[in-house]
C-alpha positions in Angstrom: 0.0 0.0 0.0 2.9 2.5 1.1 4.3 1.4 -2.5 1.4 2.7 -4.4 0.8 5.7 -2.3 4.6 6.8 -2.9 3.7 5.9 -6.8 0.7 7.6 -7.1 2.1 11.0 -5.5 5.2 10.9 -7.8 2.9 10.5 -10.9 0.7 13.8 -9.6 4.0 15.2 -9.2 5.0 14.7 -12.6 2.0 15.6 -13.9 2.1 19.2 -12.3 5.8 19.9 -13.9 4.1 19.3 -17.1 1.3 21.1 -16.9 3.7 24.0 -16.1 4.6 26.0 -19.4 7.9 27.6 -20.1 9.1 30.7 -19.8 9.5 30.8 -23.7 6.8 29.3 -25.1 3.6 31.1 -26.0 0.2 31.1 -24.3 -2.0 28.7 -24.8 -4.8 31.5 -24.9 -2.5 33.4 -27.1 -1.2 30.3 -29.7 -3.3 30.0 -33.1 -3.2 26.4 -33.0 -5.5 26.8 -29.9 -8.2 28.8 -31.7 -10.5 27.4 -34.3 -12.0 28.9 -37.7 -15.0 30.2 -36.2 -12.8 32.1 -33.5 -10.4 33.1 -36.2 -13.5 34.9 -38.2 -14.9 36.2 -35.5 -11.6 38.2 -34.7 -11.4 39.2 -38.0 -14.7 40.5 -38.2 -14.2 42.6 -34.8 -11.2 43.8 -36.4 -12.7 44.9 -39.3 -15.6 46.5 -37.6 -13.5 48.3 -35.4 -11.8 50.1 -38.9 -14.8 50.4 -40.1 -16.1 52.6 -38.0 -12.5 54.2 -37.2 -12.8 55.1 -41.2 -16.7 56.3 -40.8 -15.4 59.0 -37.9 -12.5 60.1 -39.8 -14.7 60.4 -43.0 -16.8 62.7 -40.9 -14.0 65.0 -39.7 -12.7 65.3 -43.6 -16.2 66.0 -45.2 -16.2 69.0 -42.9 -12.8 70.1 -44.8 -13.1 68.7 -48.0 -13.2 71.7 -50.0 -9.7 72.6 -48.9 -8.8 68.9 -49.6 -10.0 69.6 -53.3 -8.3 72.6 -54.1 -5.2 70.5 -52.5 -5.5 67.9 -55.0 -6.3 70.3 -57.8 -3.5 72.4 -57.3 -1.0 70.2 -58.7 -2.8 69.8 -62.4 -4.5 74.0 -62.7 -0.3 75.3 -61.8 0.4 73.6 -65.1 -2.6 74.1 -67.0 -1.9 76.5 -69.9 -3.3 80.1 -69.7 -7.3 80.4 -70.7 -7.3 76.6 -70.4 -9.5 74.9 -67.1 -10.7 71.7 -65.6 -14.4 70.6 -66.1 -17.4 68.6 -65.0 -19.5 66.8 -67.4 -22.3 65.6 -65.5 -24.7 67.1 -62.7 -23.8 64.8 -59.4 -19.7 64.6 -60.9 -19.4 67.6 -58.2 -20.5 65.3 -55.5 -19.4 62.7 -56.2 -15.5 63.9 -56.3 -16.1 65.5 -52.9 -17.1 61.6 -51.6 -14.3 60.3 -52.9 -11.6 62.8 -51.7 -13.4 62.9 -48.3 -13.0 58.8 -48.1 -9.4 58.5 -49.7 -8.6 61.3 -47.2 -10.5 59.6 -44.4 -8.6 55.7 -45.1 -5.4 58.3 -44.7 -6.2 60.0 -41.3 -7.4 56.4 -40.1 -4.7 54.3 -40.8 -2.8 54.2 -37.3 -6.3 52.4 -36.2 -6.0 50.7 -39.4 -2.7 49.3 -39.2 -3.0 48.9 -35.5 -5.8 46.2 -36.0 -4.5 44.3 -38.7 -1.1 44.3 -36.6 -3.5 43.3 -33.6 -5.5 40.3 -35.6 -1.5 38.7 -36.4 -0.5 39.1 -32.6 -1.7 35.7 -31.2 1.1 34.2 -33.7 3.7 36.9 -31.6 5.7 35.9 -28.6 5.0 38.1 -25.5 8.2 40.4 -26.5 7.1 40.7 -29.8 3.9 42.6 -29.2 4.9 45.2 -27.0 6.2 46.8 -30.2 2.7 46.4 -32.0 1.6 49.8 -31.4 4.9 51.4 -32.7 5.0 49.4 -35.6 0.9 50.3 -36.6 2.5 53.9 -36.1 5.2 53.9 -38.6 3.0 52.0 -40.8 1.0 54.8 -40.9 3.7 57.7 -40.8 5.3 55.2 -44.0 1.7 55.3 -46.0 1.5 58.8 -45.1 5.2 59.8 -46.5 4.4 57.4 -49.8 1.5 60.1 -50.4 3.4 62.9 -49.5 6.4 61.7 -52.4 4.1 61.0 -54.6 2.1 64.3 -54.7 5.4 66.6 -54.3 7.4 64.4 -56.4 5.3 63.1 -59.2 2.8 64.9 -59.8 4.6 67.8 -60.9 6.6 65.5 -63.5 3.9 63.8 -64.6 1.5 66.8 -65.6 4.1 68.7 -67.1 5.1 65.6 -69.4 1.1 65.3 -70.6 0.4 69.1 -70.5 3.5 69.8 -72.8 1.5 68.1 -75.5 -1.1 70.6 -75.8 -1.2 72.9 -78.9 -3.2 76.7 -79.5 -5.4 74.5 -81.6 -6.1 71.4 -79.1 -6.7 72.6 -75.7 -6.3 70.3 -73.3 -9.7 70.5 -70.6 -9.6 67.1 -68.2 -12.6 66.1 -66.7 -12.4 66.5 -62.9 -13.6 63.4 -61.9 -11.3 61.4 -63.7 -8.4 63.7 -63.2 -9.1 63.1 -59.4 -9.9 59.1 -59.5 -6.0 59.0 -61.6 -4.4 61.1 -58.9 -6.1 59.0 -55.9 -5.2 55.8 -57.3 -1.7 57.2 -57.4 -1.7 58.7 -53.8 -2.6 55.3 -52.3 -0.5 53.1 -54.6 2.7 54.8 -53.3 1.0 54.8 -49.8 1.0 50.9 -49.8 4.1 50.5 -51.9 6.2 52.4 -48.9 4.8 49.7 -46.6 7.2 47.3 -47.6 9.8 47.6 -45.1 7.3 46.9 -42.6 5.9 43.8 -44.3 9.5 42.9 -44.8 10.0 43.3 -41.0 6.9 41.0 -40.5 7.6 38.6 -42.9 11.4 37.9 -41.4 10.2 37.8 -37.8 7.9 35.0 -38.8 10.9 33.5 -40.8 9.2 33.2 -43.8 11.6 35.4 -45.9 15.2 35.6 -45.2 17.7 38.4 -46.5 19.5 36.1 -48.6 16.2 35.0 -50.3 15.3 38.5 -51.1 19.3 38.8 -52.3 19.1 36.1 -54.3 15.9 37.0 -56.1 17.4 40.5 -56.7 17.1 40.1 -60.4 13.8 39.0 -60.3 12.6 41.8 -58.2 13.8 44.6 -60.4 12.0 42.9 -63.1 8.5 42.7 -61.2 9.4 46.3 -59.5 9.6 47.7 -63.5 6.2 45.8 -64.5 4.1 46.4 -61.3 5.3 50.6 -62.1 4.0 50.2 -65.7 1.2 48.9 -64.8 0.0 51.8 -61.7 1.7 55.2 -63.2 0.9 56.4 -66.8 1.8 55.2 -70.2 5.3 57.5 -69.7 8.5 56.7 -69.1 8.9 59.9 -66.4 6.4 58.6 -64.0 7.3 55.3 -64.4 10.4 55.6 -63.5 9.6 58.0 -60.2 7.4 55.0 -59.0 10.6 52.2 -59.9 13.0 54.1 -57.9 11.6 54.5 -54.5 10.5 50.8 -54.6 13.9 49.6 -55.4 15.7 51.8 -52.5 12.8 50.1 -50.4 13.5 46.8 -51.6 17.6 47.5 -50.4 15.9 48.7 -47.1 13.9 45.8 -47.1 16.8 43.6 -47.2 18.6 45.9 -44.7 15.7 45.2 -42.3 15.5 41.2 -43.0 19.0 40.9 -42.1 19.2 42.6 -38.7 15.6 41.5 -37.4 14.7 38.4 -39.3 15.2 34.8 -37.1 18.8 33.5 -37.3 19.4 29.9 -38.6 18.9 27.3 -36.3 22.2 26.3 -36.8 24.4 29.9 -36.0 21.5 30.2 -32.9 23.3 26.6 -31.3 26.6 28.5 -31.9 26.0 31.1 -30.0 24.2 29.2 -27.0 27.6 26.9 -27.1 29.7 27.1 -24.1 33.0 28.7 -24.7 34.8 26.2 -22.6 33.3 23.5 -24.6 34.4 25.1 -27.7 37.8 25.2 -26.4 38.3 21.1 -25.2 36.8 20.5 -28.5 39.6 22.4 -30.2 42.5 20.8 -28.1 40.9 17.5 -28.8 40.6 17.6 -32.9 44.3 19.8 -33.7 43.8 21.6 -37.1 44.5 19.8 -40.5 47.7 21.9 -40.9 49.0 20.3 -37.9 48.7 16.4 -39.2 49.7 17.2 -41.5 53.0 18.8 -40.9 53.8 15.1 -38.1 53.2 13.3 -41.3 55.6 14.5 -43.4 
């Protein structure tokens, strides 16, 4: 009976140091594995809701100014319009219409630190406890990088890009663009570069998780610039100027990207076991295997 007793208390025993988790090993409230689909879509649609109405309050702060945001966005094409020569609207609700849009384009815009916060926020149960103190930074320079892609692309290109199609106007064909597509080009353009600055912070995601590596991203360099030159064809205008203002900056990201990859990406398992190694150890295991040049200097 004592036998069993002393048996049965060392099995409880081991069964509470199992039950205890590690220091670095996640949650199990926290680990993805532990949370089905329906938990999964639920989470996603809070997250979503959440932007949602994150976009619908900031969409009511920029209708109140969206006739300064219009005259913003026009600036850029009436400074190189010729002289006598002005924008136009061809049907009776265009005028509204180009005010909604502004007003939400400038809305996603003012929303995306909530934006970015929740889709960093819907990937965190897949983060490590360190990891996601650094969630609301990073959702913050995700938006100040969206942000400055804007910012480059109104300052930058736009003024290149007008000029180019404005110069081939004549006295006899006067160029008059039609307002609302003038603004649905330029507001394409404005969040195109916004999302294409994000990709040092994808990058930094991407690495962390281990699914991209610097050496990958050096080793499909080629490739890269190749996609980089399509992908600028294909979102700026049928000219060589604009195309080329877009295929810059995302080349310099893609070097940053690689910077970023390298120094916080995961490290092989392999250099990770050399630098948990003890030192001592390394050193017996030198004295007992002597370098090649050694042998074979005794041999001859």
């Amino acid at each position: 009976m004592e036998e069993i007793r002393e048996n049965s208390s060392a099995e409880g025993k081991d069964a509470n140091t199992k039950t205890l988790p590690s220091s670095g090993e996640r949650d199990s409230d926290d680990d993805p594995s532990s949370m089905g689909l329906l938990d999964h879509l639920a989470e996603l649609r809070s997250r979503l809701l959440k932007s949602a109405i994150a976009v619908a309050l900031a969409f009511g702060v920029c209708w109140y100014f969206v006739d300064p945001l219009f005259d913003i966005l026009l600036d850029p094409l009436l400074a190189v319009l010729p002289e006598g020569t002005h924008a136009q609207y061809t049907t009776l609700p265009e005028a509204f219409f180009t005010r909604m849009t502004v007003a939400f384009v400038a809305s996603l815009f003012l929303a995306s630190p909530v934006i970015f916060y929740q889709i960093w926020a819907f990937v965190a149960p897949g983060l490590y406890d360190e990891e996601k103190r650094y969630i609301i930074p990073i959702a913050f320079v995700s938006a100040l990088f969206f942000a400055a892609g804007g910012a480059f692309c109104y300052f930058i290109v736009f003024p290149f890009a007008f000029k180019f199609f404005i110069s081939y106007s004549t006295p006899e064909i006067v160029i008059t663009p039609k307002v609302g597509d003038y603004l649905s080009f330029v507001l394409k353009l404005l969040f195109a570069f916004g999302l294409i600055f994000e990709t040092p912070i994808f990058t930094l995601f991407l690495a962390r998780m281990g699914l991209i590596t610097s050496k990958m991203m050096r080793k499909a360099w080629k490739y890269a610039v190749v996609a980089i030159f399509v992908l600028a064809a294909i979102l700026t205008p049928p000219d060589v100027v604009s195309q080329l203002l877009m295929a810059g900056p995302m080349l310099l990201l893609y070097e940053i990207s690689i910077g970023v990859a390298a120094i916080f990406g995961k490290k092989p398992k392999k250099d990770e076991e050399d630098d948990d190694a003890d030192p001592i150890e390394k050193t017996n295991q030198d004295e007992e295997n002597p370098g090649n040049g050694d042998s074979t200097g005794t041999e001859s």
